[in-house]
C-alpha positions in Angstrom: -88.7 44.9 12.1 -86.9 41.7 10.9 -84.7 42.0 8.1 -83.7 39.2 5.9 -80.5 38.6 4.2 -79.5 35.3 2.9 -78.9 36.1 -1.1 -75.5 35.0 -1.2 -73.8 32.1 1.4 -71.8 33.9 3.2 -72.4 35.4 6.4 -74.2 38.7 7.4 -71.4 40.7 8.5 -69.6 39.9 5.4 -72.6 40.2 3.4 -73.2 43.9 4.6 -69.9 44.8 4.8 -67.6 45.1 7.9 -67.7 48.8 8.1 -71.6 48.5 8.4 -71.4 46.6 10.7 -69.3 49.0 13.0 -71.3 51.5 12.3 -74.5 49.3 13.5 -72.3 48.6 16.8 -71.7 52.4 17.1 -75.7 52.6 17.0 -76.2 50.3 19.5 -74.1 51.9 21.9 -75.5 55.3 20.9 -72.4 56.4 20.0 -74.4 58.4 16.7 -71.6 60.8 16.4 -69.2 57.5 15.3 -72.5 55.9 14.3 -73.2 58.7 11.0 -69.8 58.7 10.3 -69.6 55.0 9.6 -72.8 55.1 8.0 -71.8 57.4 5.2 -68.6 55.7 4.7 -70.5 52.4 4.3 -72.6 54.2 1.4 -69.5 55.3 0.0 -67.2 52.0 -0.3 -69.9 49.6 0.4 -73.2 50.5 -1.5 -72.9 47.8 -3.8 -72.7 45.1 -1.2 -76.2 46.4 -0.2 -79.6 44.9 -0.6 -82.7 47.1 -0.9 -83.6 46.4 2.4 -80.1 46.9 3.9 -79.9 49.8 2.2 -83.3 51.3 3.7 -82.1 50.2 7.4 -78.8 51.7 7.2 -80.9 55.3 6.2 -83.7 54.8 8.9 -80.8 54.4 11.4 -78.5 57.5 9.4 -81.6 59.6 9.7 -82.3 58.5 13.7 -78.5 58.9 14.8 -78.6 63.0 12.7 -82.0 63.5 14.5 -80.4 62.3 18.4 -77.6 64.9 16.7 -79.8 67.1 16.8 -78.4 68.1 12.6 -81.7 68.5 11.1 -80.4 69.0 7.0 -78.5 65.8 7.7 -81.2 64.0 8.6 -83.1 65.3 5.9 -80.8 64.6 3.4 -80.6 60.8 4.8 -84.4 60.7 4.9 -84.9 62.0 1.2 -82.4 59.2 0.3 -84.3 55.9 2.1 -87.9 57.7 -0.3 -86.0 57.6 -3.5 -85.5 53.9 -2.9 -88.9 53.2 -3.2 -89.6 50.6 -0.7 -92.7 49.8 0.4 -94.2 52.5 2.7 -96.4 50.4 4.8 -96.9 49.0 8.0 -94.2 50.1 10.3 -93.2 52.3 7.4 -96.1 54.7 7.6 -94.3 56.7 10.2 -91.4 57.9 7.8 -93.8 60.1 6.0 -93.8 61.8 9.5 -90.6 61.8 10.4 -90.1 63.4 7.3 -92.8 65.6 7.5 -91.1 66.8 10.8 -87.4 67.8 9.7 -88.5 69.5 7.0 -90.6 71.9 8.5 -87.2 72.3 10.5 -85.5 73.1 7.7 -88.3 75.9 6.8 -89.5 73.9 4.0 -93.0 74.5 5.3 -94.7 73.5 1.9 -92.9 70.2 1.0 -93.3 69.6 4.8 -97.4 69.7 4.9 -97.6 67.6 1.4 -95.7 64.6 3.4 -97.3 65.3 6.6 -101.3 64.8 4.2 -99.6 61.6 2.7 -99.1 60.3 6.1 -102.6 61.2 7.3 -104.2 59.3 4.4 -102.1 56.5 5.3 -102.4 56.6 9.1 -104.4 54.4 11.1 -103.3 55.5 15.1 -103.5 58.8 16.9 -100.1 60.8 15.5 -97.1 59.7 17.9 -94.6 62.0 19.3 -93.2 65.4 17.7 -94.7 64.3 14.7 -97.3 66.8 13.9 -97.0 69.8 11.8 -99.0 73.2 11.2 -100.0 74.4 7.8 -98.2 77.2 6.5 -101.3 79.5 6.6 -102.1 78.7 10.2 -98.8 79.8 11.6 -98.3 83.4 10.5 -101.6 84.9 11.4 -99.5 86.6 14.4 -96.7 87.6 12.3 -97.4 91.3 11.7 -98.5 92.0 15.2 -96.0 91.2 17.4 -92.1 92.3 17.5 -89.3 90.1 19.1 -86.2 91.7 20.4 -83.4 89.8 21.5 -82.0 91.4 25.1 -78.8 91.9 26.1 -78.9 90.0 28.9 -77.4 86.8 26.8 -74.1 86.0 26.8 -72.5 83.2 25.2 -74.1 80.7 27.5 -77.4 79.2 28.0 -79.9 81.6 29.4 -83.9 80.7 29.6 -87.0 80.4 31.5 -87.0 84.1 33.1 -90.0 84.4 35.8 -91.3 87.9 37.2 -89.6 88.1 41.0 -90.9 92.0 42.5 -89.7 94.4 40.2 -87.6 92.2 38.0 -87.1 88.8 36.9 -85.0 86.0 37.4 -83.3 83.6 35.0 -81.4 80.2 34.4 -78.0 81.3 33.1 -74.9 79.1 32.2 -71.9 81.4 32.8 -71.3 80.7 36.0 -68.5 78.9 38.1 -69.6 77.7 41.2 -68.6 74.2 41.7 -66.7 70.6 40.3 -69.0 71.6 37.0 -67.7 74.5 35.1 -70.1 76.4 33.7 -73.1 75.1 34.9 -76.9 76.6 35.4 -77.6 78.9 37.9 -80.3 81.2 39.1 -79.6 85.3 38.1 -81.5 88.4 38.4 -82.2 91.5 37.0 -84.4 94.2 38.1 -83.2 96.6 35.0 -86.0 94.9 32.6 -86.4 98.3 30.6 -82.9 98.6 30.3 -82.8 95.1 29.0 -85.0 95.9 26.0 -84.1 99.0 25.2 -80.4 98.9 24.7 -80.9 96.1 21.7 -83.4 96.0 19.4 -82.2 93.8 16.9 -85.1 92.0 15.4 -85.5 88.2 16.0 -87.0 87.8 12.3 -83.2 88.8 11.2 -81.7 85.5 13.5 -78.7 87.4 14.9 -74.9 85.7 14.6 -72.9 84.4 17.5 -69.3 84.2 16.9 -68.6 80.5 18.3 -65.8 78.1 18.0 -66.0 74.9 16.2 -68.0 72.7 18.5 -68.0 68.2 18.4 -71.5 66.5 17.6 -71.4 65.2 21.0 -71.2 68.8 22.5 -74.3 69.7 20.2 -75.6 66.4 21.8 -74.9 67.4 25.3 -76.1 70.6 25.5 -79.8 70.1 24.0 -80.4 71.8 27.4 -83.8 71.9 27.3 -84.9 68.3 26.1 -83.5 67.2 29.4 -85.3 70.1 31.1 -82.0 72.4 31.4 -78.9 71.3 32.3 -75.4 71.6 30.1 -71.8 71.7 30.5 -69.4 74.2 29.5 -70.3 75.9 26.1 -67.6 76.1 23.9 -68.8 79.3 22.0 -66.4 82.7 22.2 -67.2 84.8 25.5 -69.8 87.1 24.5 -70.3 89.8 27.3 -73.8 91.2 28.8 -74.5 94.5 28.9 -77.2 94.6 32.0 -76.0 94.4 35.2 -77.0 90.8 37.0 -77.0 89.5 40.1 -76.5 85.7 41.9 -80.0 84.5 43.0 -80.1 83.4 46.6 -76.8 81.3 48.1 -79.4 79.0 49.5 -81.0 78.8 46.1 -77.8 78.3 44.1 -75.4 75.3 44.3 -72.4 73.8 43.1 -75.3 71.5 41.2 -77.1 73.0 38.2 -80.6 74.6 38.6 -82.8 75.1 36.3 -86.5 76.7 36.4 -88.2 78.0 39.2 -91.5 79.4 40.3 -92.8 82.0 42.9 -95.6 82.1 45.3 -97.6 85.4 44.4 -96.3 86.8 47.6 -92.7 86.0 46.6 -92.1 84.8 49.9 -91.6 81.0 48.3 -89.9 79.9 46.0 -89.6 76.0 44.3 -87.0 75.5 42.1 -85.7 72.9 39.9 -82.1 71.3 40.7 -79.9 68.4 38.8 -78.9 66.5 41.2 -75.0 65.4 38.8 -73.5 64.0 42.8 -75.6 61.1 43.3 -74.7 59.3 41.0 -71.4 58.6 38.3 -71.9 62.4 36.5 -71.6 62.5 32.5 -72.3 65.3 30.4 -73.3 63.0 27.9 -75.5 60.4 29.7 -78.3 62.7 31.3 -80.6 59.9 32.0 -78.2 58.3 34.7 -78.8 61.3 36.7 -82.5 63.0 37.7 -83.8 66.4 37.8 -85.8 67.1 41.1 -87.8 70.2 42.6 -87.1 71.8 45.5 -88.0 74.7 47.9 -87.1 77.5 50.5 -88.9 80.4 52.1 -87.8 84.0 52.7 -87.3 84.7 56.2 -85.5 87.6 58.2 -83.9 88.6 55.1 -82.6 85.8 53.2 -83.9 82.3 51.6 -83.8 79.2 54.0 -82.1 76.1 53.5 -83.6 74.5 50.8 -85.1 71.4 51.1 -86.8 68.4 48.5 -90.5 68.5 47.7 -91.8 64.9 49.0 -93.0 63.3 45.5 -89.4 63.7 44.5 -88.4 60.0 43.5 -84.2 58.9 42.8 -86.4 56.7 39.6 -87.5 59.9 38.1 -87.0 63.7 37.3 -89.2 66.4 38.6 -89.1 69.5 37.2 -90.2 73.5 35.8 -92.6 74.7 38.6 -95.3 77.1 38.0 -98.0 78.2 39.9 -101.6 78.6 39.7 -102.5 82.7 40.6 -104.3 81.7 43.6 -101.1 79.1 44.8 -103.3 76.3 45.5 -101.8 74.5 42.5 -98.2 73.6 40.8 -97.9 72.6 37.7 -94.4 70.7 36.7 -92.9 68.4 33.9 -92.1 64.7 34.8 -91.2 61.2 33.8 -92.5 59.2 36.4 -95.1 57.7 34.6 -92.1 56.3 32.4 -88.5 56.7 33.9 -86.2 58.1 31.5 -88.4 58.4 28.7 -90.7 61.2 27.4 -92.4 63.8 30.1 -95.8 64.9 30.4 -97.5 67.7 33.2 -98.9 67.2 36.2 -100.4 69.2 38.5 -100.2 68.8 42.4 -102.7 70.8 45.3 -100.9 73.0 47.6 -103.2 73.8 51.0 -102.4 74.4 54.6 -98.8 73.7 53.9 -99.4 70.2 53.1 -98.7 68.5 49.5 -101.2 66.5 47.7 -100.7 63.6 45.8 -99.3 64.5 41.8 -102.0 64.1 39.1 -101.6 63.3 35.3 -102.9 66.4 33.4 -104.4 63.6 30.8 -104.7 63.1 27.1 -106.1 67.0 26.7 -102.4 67.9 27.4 -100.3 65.1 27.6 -99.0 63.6 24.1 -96.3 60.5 23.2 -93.9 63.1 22.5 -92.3 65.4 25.4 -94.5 68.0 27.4 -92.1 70.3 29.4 -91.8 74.1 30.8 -95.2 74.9 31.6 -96.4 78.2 32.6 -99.8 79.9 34.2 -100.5 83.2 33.8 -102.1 85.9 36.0 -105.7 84.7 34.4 -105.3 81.0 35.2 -104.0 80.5 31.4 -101.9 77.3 30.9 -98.7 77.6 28.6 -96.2 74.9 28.2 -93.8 73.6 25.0 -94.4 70.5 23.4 -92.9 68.3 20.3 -96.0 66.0 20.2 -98.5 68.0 18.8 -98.6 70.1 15.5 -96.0 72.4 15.0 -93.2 74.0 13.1 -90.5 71.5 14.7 -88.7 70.7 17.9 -90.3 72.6 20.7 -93.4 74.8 20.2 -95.7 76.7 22.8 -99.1 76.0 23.2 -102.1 76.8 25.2 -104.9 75.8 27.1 -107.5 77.3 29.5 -107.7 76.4 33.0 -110.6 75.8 35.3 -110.1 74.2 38.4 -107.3 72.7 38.1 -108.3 71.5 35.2 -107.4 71.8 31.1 -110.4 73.0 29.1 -110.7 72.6 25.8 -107.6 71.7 23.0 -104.4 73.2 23.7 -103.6 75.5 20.7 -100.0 76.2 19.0 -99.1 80.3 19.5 -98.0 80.3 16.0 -95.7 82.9 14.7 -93.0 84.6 16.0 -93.5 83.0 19.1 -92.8 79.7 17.5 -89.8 78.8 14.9 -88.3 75.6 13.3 -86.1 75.6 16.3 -87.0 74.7 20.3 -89.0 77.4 21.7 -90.3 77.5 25.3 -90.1 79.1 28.7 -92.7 82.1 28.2 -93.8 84.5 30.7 -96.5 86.9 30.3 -99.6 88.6 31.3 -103.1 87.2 31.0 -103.7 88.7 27.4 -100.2 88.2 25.7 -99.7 91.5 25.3 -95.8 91.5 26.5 -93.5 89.3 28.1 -90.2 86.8 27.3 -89.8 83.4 25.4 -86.5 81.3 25.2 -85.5 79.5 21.9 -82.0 78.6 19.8 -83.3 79.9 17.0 -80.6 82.5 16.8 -77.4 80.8 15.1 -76.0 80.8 18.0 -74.5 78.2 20.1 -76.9 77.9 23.3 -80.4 79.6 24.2 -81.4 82.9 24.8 -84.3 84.8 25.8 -86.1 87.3 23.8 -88.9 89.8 24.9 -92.0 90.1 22.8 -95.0 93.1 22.7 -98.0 93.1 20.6 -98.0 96.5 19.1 -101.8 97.1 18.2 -104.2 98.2 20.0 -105.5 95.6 22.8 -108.3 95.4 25.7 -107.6 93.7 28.8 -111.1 92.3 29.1 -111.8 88.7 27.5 -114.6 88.4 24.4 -118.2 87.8 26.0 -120.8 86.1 24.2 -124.4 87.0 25.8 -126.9 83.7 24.9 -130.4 84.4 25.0 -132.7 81.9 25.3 -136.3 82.2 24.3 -139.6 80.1 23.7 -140.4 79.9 19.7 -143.6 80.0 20.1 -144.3 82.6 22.5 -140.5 84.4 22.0 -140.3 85.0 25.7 -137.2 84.5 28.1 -136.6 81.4 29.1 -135.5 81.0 32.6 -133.6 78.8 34.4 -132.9 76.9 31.0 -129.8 74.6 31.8 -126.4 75.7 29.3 -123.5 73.3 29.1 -120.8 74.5 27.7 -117.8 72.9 25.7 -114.9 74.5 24.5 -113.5 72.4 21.2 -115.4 69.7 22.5 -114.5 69.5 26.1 -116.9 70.1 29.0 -116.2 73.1 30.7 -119.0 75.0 32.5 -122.8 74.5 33.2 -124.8 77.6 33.7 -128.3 78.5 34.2 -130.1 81.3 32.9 -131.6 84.1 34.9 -134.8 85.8 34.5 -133.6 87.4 31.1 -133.3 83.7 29.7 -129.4 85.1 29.3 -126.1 83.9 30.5 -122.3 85.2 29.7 -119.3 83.4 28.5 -115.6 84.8 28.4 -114.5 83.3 25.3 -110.6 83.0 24.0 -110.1 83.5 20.2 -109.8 81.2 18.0 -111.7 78.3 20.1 -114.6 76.1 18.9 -117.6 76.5 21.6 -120.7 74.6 21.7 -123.8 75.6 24.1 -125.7 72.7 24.6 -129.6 74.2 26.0 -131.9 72.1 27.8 -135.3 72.4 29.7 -138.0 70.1 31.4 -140.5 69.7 28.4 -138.5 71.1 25.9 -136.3 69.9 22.9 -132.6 70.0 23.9 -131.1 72.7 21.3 -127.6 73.2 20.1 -125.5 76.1 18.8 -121.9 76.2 17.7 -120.2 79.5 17.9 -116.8 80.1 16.5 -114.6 82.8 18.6 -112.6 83.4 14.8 -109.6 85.7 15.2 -107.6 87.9 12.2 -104.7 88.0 14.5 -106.0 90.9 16.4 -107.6 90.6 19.2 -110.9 91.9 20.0 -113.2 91.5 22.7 -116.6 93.3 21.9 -119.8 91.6 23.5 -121.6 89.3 20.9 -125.2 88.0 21.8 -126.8 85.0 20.6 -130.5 84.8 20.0 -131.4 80.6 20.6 -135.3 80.0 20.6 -136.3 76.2 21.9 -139.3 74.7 21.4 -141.7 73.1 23.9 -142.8 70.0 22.3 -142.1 66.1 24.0 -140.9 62.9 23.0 -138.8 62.7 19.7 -136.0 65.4 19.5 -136.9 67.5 16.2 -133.7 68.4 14.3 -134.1 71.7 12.8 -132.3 74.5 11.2 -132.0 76.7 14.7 -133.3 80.5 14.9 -130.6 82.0 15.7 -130.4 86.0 15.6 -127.5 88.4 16.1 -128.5 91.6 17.8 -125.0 92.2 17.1 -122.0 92.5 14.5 -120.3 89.0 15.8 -116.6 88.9 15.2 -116.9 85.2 14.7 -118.9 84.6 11.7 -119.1 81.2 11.9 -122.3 79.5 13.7 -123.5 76.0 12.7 -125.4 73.9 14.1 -125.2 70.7 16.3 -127.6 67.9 16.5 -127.9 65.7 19.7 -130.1 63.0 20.4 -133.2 62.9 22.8 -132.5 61.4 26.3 -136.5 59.7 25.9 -139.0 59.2 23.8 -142.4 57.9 24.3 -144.8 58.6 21.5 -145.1 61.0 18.8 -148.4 63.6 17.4 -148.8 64.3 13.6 -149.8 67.8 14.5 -146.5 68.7 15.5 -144.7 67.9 12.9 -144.3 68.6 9.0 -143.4 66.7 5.8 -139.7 66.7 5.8 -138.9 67.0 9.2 -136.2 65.0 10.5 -136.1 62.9 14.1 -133.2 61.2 15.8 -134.5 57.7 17.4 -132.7 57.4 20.6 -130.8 54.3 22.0 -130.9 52.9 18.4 -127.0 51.9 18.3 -125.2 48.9 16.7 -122.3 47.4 17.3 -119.1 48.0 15.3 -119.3 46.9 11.6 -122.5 44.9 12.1 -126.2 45.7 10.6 -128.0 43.5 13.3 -129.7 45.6 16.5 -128.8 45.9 19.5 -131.4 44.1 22.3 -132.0 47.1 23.7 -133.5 49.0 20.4 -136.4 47.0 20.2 -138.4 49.0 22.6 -137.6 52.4 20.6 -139.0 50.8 17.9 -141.8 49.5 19.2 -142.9 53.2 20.3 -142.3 54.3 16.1 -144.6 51.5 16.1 -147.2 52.8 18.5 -147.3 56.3 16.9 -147.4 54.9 13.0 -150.4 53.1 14.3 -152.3 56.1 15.7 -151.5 57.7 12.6 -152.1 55.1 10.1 -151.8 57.4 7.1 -148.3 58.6 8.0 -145.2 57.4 6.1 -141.7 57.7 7.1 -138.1 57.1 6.4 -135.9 55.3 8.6 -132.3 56.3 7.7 -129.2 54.5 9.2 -125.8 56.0 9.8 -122.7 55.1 10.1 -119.1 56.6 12.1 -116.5 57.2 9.9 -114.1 54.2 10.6 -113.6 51.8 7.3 -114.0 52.5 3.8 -116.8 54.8 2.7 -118.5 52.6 0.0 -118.7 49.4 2.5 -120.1 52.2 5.3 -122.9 53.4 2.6 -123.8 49.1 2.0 -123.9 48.7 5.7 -125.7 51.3 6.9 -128.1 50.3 3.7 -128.3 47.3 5.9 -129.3 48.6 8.8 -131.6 50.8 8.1 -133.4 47.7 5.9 -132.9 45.9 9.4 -134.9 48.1 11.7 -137.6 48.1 8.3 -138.4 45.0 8.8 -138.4 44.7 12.4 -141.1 47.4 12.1 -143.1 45.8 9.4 -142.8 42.7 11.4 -145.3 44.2 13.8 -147.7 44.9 11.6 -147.4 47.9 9.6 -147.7 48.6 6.0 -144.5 48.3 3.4 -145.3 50.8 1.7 -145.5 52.9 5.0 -141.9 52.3 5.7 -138.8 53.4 3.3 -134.9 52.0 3.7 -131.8 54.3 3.4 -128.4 53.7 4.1 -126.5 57.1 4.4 -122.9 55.4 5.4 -120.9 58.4 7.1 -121.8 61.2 5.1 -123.7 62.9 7.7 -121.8 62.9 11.3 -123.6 64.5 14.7 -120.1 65.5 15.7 -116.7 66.0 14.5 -115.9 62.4 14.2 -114.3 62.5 10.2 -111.8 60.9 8.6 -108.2 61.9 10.3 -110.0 63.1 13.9 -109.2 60.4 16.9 -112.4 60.1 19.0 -113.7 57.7 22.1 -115.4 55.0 21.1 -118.5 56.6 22.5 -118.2 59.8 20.3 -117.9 57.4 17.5 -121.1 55.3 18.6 -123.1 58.7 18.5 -122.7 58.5 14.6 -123.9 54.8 14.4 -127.9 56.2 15.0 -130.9 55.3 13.2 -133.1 59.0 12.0 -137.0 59.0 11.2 -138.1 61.4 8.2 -141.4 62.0 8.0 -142.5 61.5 4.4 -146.6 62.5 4.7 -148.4 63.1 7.8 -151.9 62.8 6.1 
């Protein structure tokens, strides 16, 4: 952005204001601590030296240096300051409604927060960047009354996080050790007195329980955002607060002089990889964690004790490796790293493990992976994927989400775990069993100095089987099974499974709560069918079997869009079903006989190209087979119906489509057949196959599946 100043003829520093322009140089530098500082004493003597524009730079960069601060009412305050100069919010501007949007939900100010974080997605045009994204209110307390928090008394003053199951207890990063040139730094502990751990402090987390700490410097605060750089701190300056649970050193092969920071076990604990800041290679500063990297590293248990530890082999001195976890079978890790940009945000990958060999490290992708910062993944005894991110929507800083895994594989859209597992604060490092029903999260949500870990339970009544949904599929005509009918399932509009059905036209489906699934049925000489099927949740889990009654028809050529038969032969949990409407793969020719006035037909392989009404080459032999049938049928009349994606303004999408759909008139009465045989209409993007709306990101292939041309049959005789 390129700011002009030139009013008065004298230069810019003057202009400004020299302690401005300090300040500015303290920004440069990163110095923010210095940086706010001179900043507010530039509002203070300086303000009316100030332009409009200088004055909206000087609160962008106040608001930036409190957010690398890590002082969230600060950088609210400077943020509520650059809107109430009322400078054009476009362009590069747009963001701001995020960024504000963001720190309040911090601050708790969940309301005001989603009102900023709608006026940014009305004025948005790119997928939301990093740690922008925020939940509704509503949508983040569904969990609230069925889960408690207690925070253990394992925590001291220090840093302690990221506990992980190790035989009969578990082991932690803490900060209150002494081993080396570092005071203080992270090491590995353990503790195999879990229940005394819980039991002797029940304080609730919703009450956010009061450290005693000393008056600590902005840089310290700065420094010891442990878990942004995946763990790692100096010396916390907070009062010595004692631990009640006895606690052991992990391993003297496993600890060093050098902080270490999350680690992960091979199910027959007989492996362990651990993460380890490697502070000696390089000129070590508290404050400048980028000039030294994180990498991962491993030992084995032998005769009694861990081995020598030695590096992983994708370990790189460009990048950080870091917070193992393995899948339940150990053929996979999944870790947190920067290597596709060095010293910037972190995303998950996930690496094959198999006859003692690594494979090469793989990008999770765009399912997981975000422009913000993807770090401390976990996988539970089910294959279930769990990690903290601050680029998708949440309540501010770090929040936990999860995603199924198949394969190696995400499926589906990671989902935020919402209340209490989730705060305004950073909240990560979870461990638990395959249905959430118990287990431990990290988070500095306490007013507290550093992080601490806190155990959870859900206190209502819970199977441990998964929700099955039973799909029948049957013939409409004759209502008999349908076997070996091919099911393709998605899970919020991912791929994840294709199944066939047996002799009792059924399959079976574990489903999650609170996931979108869509069954897409197909069968030589029969109309592919859709059904949607909503896994809704209360907040309490329940996992009775639903069944789903899908009838197809047997009938070639056009696909026939219908309202679907669809009959529960039980109460369904999820109440919502809709239905989904996909176009034909071929079409040849089309009978009168088997279809009614009023039905409606999706031409396939009629597409357009973005913002144009002209057809595509390709179209004209679809057409050409309308043709053929309206001529074997001479008294049928039909309407062809053109429709648009949901890019661009909705009144130019209704004249284009218009367009179009006159377009492919004419090309058909250019062959021949009747005007008055042949009706126009535009419907612009009020009627989407998919999800594709206004304020959704899709392909460019998801969008293309809403630019389609439809045939309603207006008389058939």
């Amino acid at each position: 952005m390129v700011f002009i100043f030139g009013l008065l003829s004298i230069d810019s520093t003057a202009q400004k204001g020299s302690i401005l322009a300090d300040a500015e140089k303290q920004y440069d530098l990163s110095n923010y601590s210095q940086a706010t500082r001179k900043y507010e004493q530039s509002l203070k003597f300086e303000s009316y030296l100030h332009s409009q524009t200088v004055k909206f730079d000087l609160y962008l960069k106040l608001a930036k240096s409190y957010r690398q601060l890590n002082d969230p009412k600060s950088e609210e305050k400077a943020l509520r300051e650059l809107f109430k100069l009322n400078f054009p919010m476009t362009g590069d501007n747009i963001i701001q409604f995020a960024n504000f949007a963001q720190v309040l939900a911090r601050n708790g100010k969940l309301e005001e927060s989603q009102i900023y974080y709608d006026m940014y997605l009305q004025r948005k045009s790119a997928i939301l960047p990093q740690g922008f994204r925020v939940l509704n209110q509503d949508s983040v307390s569904q969990l609230n009354n069925n889960y408690t928090l207690t925070y253990l008394n394992l925590n001291t003053s220090h840093p302690e996080f990221c506990p992980t199951y190790f035989k009969k207890g578990i082991v932690f990063v803490s900060g209150g050790n002494n081993l080396g040139e570092i005071e203080n730094v992270l090491d590995l502990r353990y503790t195999d007195n879990i229940y005394s751990v819980q039991k002797n402090d029940t304080r609730s987390l919703s009450k956010q329980e009061t450290k005693k700490v000393d008056k600590v410097s902005e840089e310290d605060k700065a420094a010891l955002e442990t878990h942004k750089v995946m763990m790692f701190g100096k010396k916390s300056k907070a009062s010595q607060l004692n631990a009640t649970v006895e606690q052991d050193i992990f391993g003297i092969n496993v600890n060093s002089p050098q902080p270490e920071g999350q680690v992960a076990f091979t199910s027959d604990y007989n492996r362990i990889v651990f993460t380890r800041l490697n502070v000696f290679e390089g000129n070590y500063s508290p404050y400048k964690f980028n000039s030294v990297k994180a990498k991962l590293y491993t030992s084995f248990f032998e005769s009694g004790a861990w081995s020598k530890s030695v590096e992983l082999p994708f370990n790189s001195i460009e990048y950080s490796t870091a917070n193992p976890t393995f899948t339940p079978d150990g053929r996979f890790m999944v870790f947190s790293s920067d290597m596709k940009s060095p010293g910037k945000e972190h995303d998950l990958y996930i690496v094959s493990y198999e006859n003692g060999q690594w494979g090469k490290p793989l990008d999770l992708g765009e399912t997981v992976n975000t422009k913000g910062n993807e770090l401390f993944p976990f996988i539970d005894e089910a294959g279930n994927l769990y990690f903290s991110s601050d680029g998708r929507q949440g309540l501010g800083g770090l929040d936990i989400f999860y995603v199924k895994m198949f394969e190696g594989k995400p499926v589906g859209t990671p989902l935020n775990i919402g209340l209490p597992f989730n705060s305004m604060h950073e909240d990560y490092g979870i461990l638990t069993d395959g249905n959430r029903t118990s287990g431990f999260i990290s988070s500095n949500r306490s007013k507290g100095f550093d992080d601490d870990i806190y155990a959870f339970k859900y206190m209502g009544t819970l199977n441990t089987e998964c929700k099955d949904i039973i799909l029948v599929v049957t013939d409409q005509v004759e209502h008999l099974p349908v076997e070996n009918a091919k099911v393709d399932v998605k899970i919020n509009g991912v791929f994840s499974e294709t199944k066939y059905t047996n002799s009792d036209g059924t399959i079976k489906v574990c489903s999650d709560h609170n996931q979108n699934y869509e069954f897409q049925i197909t069968k030589e000489g029969c109309i592919k069918n859709d059904i949607g099927y909503l896994a809704k949740s209360n907040g309490k889990p329940d996992f009775s079997p639903s069944k789903l009654l899908v009838e197809i028809i047997k009938l070639p050529g056009f696909q026939k869009e219908e309202k679907l038969d669809v009959k529960k032969t039980e109460p369904l949990v999820a109440t919502k079903v809709k239905k989904v409407k996909k176009p034909q793969e071929k079409v040849k020719t089309l009978s009168s006989k088997d279809f009614e006035e009023g039905d409606v037909l999706t031409i396939d392989n009629i597409y357009y190209e973005l913002g144009e009404s002209s057809l595509r080459k390709e179209t004209a032999k679809e057409l050409q087979k309308l043709v053929s049938t309206l001529n074997k049928h001479p008294k049928m009349v039909i309407e062809l119906g053109s429709h648009t994606d949901s890019r661009g303004d909705a009144s130019e999408n209704k004249l284009l489509s218009t367009k179009r759909a006159q377009e492919a008139a004419d090309y058909i009465i250019s062959l021949g057949i009747d005007k008055n045989r042949v009706y126009a209409n535009g419907y612009g993007e009020s009627k989407p196959t998919n999800e594709c709306v206004d304020g959704v990101s899709c392909t460019e292939k998801e969008h293309q599946k809403n630019r389609r041309t439809t045939v309603k049959i207006l008389k058939t005789r």
